[in-house]
Structure formats: structure tokens, C-alpha cells
Wavefront OBJ file of the C-alpha trace (Angstrom):
o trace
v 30.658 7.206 21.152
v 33.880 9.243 19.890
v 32.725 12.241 18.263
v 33.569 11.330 14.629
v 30.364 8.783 14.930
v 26.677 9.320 13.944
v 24.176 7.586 15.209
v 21.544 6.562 12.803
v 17.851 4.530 13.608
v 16.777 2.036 10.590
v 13.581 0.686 9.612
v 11.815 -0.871 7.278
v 8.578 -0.987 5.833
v 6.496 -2.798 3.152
v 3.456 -0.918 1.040
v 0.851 -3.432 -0.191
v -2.020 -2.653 -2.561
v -4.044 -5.699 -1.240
v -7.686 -5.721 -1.719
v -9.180 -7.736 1.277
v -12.511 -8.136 2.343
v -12.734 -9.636 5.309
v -16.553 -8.858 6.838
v -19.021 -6.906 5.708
v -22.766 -6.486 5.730
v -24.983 -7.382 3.110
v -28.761 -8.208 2.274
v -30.064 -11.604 2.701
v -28.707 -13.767 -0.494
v -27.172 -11.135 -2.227
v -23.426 -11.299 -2.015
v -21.297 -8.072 -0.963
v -18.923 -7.034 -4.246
v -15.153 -5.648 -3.590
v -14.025 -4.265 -6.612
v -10.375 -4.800 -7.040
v -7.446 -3.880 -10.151
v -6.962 -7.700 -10.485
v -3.067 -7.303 -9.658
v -1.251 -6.774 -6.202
v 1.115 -4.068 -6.183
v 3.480 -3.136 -3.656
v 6.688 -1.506 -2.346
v 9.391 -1.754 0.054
v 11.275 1.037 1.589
v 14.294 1.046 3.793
v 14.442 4.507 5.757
v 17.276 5.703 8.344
v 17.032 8.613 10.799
v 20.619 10.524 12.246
v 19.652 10.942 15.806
v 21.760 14.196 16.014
v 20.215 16.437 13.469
v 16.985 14.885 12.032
v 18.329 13.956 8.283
v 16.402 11.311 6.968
v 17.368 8.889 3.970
v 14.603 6.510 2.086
v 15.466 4.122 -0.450
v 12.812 2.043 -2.455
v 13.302 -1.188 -3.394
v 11.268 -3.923 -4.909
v 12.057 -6.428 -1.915
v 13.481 -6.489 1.283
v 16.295 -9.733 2.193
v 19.578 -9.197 3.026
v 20.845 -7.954 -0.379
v 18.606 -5.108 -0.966
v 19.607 -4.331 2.737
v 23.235 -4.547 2.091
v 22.583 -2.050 -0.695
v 21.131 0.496 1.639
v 23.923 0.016 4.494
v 26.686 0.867 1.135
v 24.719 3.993 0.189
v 24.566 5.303 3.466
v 28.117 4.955 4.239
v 28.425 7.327 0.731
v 25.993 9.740 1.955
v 27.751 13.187 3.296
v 24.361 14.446 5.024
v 25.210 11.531 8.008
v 28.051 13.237 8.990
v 27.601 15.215 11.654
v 28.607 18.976 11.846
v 28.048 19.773 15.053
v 31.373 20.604 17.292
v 31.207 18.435 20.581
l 1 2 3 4 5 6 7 8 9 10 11 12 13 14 15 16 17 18 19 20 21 22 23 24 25 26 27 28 29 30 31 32 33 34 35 36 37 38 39 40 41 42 43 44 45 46 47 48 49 50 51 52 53 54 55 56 57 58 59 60 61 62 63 64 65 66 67 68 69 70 71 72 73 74 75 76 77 78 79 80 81 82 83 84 85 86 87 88
């Protein structure tokens, strides 16, 4: 690495509100109840790390594919805080 360069770690993550029951006990013939909002809500987030000084960026989208991803790569090459200002 030349020492204009930052090294950054990416991620991404998805958030989901979903309401699953998948065991439970109950009494004999009555049936156990999961209350729920009747909608499914949920997030994505992309998030990057710089390895050199701890700066973290998150961005929330409403999906993650490839264009929501390209999205993220163009705002981090406008962010300032991934540059590093250490002197190597």
C-alpha cells in the first residue's frame, strides 16, 4: 500500500421485523397465540470501517443489489473522514 491509500472493511447487514414462531409450549388443545403488527418491516444497511483510525460510515437503504451498493462505494469515495491523516 502507498501511503496516499486507506484501507476500509465493508459489510452489510439486513434488519427484519419478522414475527416467527417456531416452537413453543402450550396446554393440551389450546393453541399458543403470537401477536404480530400484521406487516413485515425491515432495513438494510451498508457500513464501512477505515482500518487506520476507526471512522465508521453507515448508509441505510431500503435494499441491498448491486445498485444500492454502487451508491455506497460513490459516497465513500466523497467522504473526507477516509482519508487518512496520519504521516507514514
Amino acid at each position: 500500500m502507498d501511503r496516499g491509500s486507506v484501507l476500509l472493511h465493508l459489510n452489510e447487514t439486513h434488519i427484519r421485523s419478522c414475527h416467527v414462531l417456531r416452537s413453543a409450549w402450550s396446554e393440551v388443545g389450546r393453541q399458543k397465540q403470537a401477536p404480530t403488527f400484521g406487516h413485515h418491516v425491515h432495513a438494510s444497511l451498508f457500513g464501512a470501517v477505515n482500518v487506520h483510525n476507526g471512522e465508521t460510515v453507515l448508509h441505510q437503504t431500503i435494499a441491498a443489489n448491486a445498485a444500492t451498493f454502487l451508491d455506497f462505494l460513490r459516497m465513500l469515495n466523497e467522504l473526507d473522514p477516509y482519508r487518512c491523516n496520519e504521516e507514514v
